[in-house]
C-alpha positions as CSV (number, residue, x, y, z in Angstrom):
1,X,-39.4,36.6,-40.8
2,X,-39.0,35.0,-37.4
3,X,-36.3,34.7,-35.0
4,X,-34.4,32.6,-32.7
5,X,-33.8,34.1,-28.9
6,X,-30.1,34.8,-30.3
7,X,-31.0,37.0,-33.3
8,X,-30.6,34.5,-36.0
9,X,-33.2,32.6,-38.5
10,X,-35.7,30.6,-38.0
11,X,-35.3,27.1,-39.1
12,X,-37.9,27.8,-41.9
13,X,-35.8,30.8,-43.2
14,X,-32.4,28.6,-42.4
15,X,-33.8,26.0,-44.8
16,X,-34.3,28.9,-47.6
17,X,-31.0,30.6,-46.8
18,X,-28.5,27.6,-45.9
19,X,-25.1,28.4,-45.4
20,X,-23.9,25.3,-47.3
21,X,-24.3,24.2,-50.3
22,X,-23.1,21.3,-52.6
23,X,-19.5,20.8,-52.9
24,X,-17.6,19.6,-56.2
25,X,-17.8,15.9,-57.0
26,X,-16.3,13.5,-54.7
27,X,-12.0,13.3,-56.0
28,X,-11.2,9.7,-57.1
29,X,-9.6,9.3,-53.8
30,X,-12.9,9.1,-51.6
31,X,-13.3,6.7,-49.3
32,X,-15.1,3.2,-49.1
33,X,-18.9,3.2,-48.2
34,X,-20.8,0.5,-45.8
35,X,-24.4,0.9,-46.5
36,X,-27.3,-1.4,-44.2
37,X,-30.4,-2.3,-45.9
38,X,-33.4,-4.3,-45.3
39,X,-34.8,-4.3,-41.8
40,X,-37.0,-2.1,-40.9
41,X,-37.4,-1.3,-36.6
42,X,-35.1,-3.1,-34.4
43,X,-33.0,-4.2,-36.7
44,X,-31.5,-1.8,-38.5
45,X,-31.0,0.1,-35.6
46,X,-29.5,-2.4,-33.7
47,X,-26.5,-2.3,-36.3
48,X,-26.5,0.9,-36.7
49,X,-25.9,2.0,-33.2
50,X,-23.0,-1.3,-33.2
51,X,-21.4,-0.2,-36.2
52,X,-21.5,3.7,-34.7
53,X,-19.5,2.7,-31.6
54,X,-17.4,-1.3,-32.2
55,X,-16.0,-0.5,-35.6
56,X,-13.3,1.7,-35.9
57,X,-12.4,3.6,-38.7
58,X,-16.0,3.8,-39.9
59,X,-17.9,7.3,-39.5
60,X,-21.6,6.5,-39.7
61,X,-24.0,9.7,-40.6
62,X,-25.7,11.2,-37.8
63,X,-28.8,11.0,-39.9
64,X,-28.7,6.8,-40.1
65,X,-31.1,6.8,-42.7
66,X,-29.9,9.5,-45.5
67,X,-32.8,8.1,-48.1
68,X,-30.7,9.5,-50.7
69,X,-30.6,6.5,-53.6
70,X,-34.8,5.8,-52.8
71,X,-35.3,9.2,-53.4
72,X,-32.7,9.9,-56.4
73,X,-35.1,6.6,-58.1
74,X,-38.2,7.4,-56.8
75,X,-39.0,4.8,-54.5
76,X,-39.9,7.2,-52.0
77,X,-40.7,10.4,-52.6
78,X,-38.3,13.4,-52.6
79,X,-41.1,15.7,-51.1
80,X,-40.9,13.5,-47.9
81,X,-37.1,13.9,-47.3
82,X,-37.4,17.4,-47.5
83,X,-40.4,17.7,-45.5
84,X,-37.9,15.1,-42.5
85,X,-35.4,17.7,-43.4
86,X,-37.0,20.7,-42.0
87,X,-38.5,18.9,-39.0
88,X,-35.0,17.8,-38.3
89,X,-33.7,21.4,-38.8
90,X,-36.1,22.6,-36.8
91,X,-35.1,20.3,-33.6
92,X,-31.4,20.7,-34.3
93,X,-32.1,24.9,-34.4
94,X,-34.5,24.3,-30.4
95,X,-30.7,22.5,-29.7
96,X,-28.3,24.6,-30.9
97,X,-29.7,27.9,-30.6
98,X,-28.7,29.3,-34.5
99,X,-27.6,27.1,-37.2
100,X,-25.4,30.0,-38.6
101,X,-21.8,29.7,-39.7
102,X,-20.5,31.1,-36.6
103,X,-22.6,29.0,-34.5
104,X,-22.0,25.9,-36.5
105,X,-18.1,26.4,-36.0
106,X,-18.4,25.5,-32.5
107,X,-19.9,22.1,-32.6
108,X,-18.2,18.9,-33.3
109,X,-17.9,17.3,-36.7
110,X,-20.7,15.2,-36.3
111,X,-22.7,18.1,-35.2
112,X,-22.0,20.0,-38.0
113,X,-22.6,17.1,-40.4
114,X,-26.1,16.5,-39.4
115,X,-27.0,20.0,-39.4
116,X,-25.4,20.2,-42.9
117,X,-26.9,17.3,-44.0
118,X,-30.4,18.8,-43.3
119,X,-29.6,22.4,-44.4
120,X,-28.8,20.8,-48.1
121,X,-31.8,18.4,-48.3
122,X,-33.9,21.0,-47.1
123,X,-32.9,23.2,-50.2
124,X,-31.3,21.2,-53.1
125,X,-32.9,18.3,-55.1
126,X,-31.3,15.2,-54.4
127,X,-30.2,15.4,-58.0
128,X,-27.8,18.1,-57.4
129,X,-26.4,16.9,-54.2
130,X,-23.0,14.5,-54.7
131,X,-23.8,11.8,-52.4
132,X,-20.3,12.1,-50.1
133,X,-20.8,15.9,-49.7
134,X,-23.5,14.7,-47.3
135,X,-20.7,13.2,-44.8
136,X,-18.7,16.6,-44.7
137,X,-16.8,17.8,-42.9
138,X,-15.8,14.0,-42.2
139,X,-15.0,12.3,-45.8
140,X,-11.0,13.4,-44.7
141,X,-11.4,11.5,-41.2
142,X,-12.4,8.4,-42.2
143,X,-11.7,5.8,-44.4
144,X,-14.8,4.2,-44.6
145,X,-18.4,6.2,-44.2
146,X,-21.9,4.5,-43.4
147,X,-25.5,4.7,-42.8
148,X,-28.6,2.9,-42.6
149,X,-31.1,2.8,-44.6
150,X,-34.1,0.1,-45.4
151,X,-35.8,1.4,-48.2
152,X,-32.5,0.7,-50.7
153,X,-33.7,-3.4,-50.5
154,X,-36.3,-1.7,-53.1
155,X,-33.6,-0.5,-55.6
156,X,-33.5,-2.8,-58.9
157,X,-30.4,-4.0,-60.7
158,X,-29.5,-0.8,-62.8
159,X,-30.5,1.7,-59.9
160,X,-28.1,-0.5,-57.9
161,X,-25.2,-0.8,-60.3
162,X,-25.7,3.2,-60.8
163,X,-25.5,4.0,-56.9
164,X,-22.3,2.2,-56.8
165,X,-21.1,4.5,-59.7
166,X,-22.2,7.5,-57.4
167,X,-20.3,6.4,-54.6
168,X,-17.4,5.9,-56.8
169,X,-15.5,3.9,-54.6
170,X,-16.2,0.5,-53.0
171,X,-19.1,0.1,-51.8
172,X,-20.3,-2.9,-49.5
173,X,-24.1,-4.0,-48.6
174,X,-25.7,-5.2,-45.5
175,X,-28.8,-6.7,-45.5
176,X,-30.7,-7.4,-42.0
177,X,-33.3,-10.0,-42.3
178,X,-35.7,-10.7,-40.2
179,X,-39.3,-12.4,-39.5
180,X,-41.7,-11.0,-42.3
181,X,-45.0,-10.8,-39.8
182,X,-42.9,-9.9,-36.9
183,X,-41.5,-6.9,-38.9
184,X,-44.7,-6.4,-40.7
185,X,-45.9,-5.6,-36.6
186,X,-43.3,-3.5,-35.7
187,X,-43.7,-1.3,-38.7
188,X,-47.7,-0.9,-37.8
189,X,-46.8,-0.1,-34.8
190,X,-44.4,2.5,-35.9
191,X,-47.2,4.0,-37.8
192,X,-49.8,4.0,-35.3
193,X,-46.8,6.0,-32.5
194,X,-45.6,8.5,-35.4
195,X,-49.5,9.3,-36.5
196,X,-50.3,9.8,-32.5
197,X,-50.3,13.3,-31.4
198,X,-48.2,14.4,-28.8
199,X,-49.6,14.1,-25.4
200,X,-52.2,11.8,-26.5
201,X,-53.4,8.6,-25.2
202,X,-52.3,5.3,-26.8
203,X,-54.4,3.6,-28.5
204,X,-56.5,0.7,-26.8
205,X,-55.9,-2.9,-27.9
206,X,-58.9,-3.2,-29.6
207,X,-58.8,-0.1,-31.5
208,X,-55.6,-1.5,-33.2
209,X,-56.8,-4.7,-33.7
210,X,-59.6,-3.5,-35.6
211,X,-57.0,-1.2,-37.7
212,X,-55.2,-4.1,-38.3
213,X,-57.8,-6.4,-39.5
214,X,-58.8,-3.5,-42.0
215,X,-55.2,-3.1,-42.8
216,X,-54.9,-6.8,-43.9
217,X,-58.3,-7.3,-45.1
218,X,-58.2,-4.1,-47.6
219,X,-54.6,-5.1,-48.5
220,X,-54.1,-1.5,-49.4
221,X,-51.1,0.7,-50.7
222,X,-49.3,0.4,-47.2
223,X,-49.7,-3.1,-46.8
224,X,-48.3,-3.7,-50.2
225,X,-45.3,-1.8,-49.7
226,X,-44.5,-3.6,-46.3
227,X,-45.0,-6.8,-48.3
228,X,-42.3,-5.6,-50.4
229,X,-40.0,-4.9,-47.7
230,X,-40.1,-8.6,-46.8
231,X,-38.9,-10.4,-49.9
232,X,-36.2,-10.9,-49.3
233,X,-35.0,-13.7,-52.0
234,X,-35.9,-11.2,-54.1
235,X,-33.6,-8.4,-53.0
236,X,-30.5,-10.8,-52.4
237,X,-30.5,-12.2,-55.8
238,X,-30.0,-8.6,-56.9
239,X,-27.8,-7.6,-54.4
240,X,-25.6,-10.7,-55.3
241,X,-26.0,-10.1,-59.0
242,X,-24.3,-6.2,-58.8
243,X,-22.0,-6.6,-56.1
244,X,-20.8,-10.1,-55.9
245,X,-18.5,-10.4,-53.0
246,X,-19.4,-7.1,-51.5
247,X,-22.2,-8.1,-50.2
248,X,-23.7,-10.0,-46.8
249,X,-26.9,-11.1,-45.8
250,X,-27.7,-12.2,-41.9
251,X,-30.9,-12.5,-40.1
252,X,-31.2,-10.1,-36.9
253,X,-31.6,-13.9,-35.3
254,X,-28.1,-14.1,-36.2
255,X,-26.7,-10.4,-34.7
256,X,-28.4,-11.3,-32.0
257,X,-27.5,-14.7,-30.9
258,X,-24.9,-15.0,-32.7
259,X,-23.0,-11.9,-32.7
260,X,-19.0,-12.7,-32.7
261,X,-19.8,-14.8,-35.9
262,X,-21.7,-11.6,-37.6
263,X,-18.9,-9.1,-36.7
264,X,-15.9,-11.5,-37.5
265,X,-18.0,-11.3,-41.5
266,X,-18.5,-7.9,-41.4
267,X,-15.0,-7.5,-40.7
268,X,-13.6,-9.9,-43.5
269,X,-15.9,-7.9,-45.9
270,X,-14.3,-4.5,-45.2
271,X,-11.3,-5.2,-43.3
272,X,-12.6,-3.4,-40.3
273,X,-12.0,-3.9,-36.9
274,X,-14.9,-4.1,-34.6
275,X,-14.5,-4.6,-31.0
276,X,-16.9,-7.9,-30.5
277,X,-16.7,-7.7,-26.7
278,X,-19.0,-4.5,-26.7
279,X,-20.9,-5.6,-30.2
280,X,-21.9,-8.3,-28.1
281,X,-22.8,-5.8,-24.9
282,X,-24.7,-4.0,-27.2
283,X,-27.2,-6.6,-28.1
284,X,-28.4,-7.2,-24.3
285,X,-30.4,-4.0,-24.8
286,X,-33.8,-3.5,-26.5
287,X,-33.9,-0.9,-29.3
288,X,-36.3,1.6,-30.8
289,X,-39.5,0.8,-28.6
290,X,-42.6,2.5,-29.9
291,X,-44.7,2.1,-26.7
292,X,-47.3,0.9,-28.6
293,X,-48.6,-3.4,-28.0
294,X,-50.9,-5.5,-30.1
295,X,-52.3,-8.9,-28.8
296,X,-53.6,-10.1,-31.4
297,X,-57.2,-12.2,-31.6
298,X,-58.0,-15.3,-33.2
299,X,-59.1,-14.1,-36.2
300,X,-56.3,-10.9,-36.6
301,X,-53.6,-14.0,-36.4
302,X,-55.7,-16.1,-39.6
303,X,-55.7,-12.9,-41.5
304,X,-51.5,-12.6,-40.8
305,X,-51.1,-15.9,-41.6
306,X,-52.9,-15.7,-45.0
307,X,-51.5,-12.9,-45.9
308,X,-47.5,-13.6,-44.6
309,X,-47.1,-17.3,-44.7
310,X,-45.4,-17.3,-48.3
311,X,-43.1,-14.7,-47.3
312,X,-42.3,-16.6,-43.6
313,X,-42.1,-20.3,-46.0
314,X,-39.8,-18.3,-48.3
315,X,-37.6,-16.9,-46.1
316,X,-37.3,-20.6,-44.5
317,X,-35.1,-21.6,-47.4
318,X,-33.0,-18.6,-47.5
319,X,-31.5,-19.5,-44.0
320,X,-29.8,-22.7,-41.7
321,X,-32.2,-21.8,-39.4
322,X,-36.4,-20.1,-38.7
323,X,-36.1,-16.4,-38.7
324,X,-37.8,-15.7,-35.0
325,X,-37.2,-12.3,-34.4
């Protein structure tokens, strides 16, 4: 068994041996839920990082993107959040030194949540995790608890209706929106910067053009999950169907150039209030960058447009305006 400088164990033995573990159901008492879905890159991190520092009385998880109902369902698999988990453990233990009780004692709530948070998805099925014992020790401080995450657009009627059950208080949505190609882009370029290993060149233009083209040519397994990820008439009728009036839909068009208007809803949907002056602040500044560009050729742009322009014509009618971003 290894050690850290400080005596304690490695983050591979911490995940083994975690010094939490899952806490009775939530009481009838807990508190309200906020929960972003949809956009993937840019978006979703945008609002996250608003709704972590404008809205008060809202504790969103350290972790932004929990993946607890896409894994309880399947949609992703559980094998990947615990393999996140230990990478996640591991940084947090190159941090902190030891992720001991001791240790863990010292550090602020939200500090302690994230390492906790990790420690129990790192050992427990999601199955045997109640959903708010992954906000302690913060479910006492806050009324309302959030996070992020994109993959829950996928979740169908019933999953939906039973992950409000889960939460067992109310629960609100937010869906982001926003171009179907554009985030289609962004996500391949996400791959292309996570796959790159550290200390490695980026990729030239044309070797990611050529990727692409195969990408959309093959319309493999990837491609059809991204496609998913952009139907988005899809995912609001469902949305709407569960949870009625506890849910909102925007376009990141509309948080960006129209921000005041997006956190005046957001605050009539939970009765938050968000400080628009630095909402608005926020949205001067470009977000989760991958370092990675695409110019696209002539024929890579034919191949998007065959492939995206239903989704793009679709989403057309779902808004008062062209979804640019």
């Amino acid at each position: 068994m290894t050690l850290c400088a400080a005596g304690c164990k490695s983050p591979q033995a911490t995940v083994v041996e975690n010094t939490w573990g899952p806490a009775p159901a939530a009481p009838p008492s807990s508190p309200n839920f906020l929960i972003g879905v949809g956009s993937q890159r840019a978006g979703s991190t945008l609002l996250y990082k608003i709704l972590h520092r404008a809205a008060q009385g809202l504790f969103m998880h350290p972790v932004k993107e929990l993946h607890y109902f896409d894994s309880l369902y399947r949609i992703r698999s559980p094998e990947a959040l615990t393999t996140f988990s230990r990478a996640q453990l591991r940084r947090l233990n190159e941090q902190h030194g030891c992720l001991d009780v001791e240790t863990t004692e010292t550090l602020s709530k939200r500090d302690q949540c994230e390492i906790r948070t990790n420690q129990l998805l790192s050992a427990h099925e999601v199955e045997a995790i109640p959903y708010t014992d992954l906000y302690r020790p913060c479910v006492m401080h806050f009324p309302w608890l959030g996070e992020i995450t994109p993959e829950y657009m996928l979740l169908d009627a019933e999953q939906l209706r039973r992950a409000q059950e889960i939460m067992g208080s109310r629960a609100c949505f937010v869906l982001v929106a926003r171009h179907p190609l554009k985030r289609f882009i962004s996500a391949f370029r996400l791959r292309y910067s996570y796959l790159r290993p550290p200390g490695s060149p980026k990729p030239d233009n044309a070797t990611l053009v050529r990727d692409l083209k195969g990408t959309l040519k093959q319309r493999d397994a990837w491609l059809q999950s991204q496609l998913r990820f952009s139907d988005y008439a899809a995912a609001i009728a469902t949305f709407r169907q569960v949870c009625d009036s506890n849910f909102l839909v925007f376009s990141l068009d509309d948080l960006v150039r129209r921000t005041d208007t997006v956190m005046q809803q957001l605050s009539e949907l939970t009765g938050l209030s968000i400080d628009h002056e630095l909402a608005t602040s926020m949205v001067q500044s470009k977000v989760n960058e991958t370092g990675v560009e695409i110019e696209l050729d002539d024929e890579c742009r034919d191949l998007c447009d065959a492939v995206f322009s239903p989704l793009i014509e679709q989403s057309a009618d779902l808004f008062d305006h062209p979804l640019a971003l």
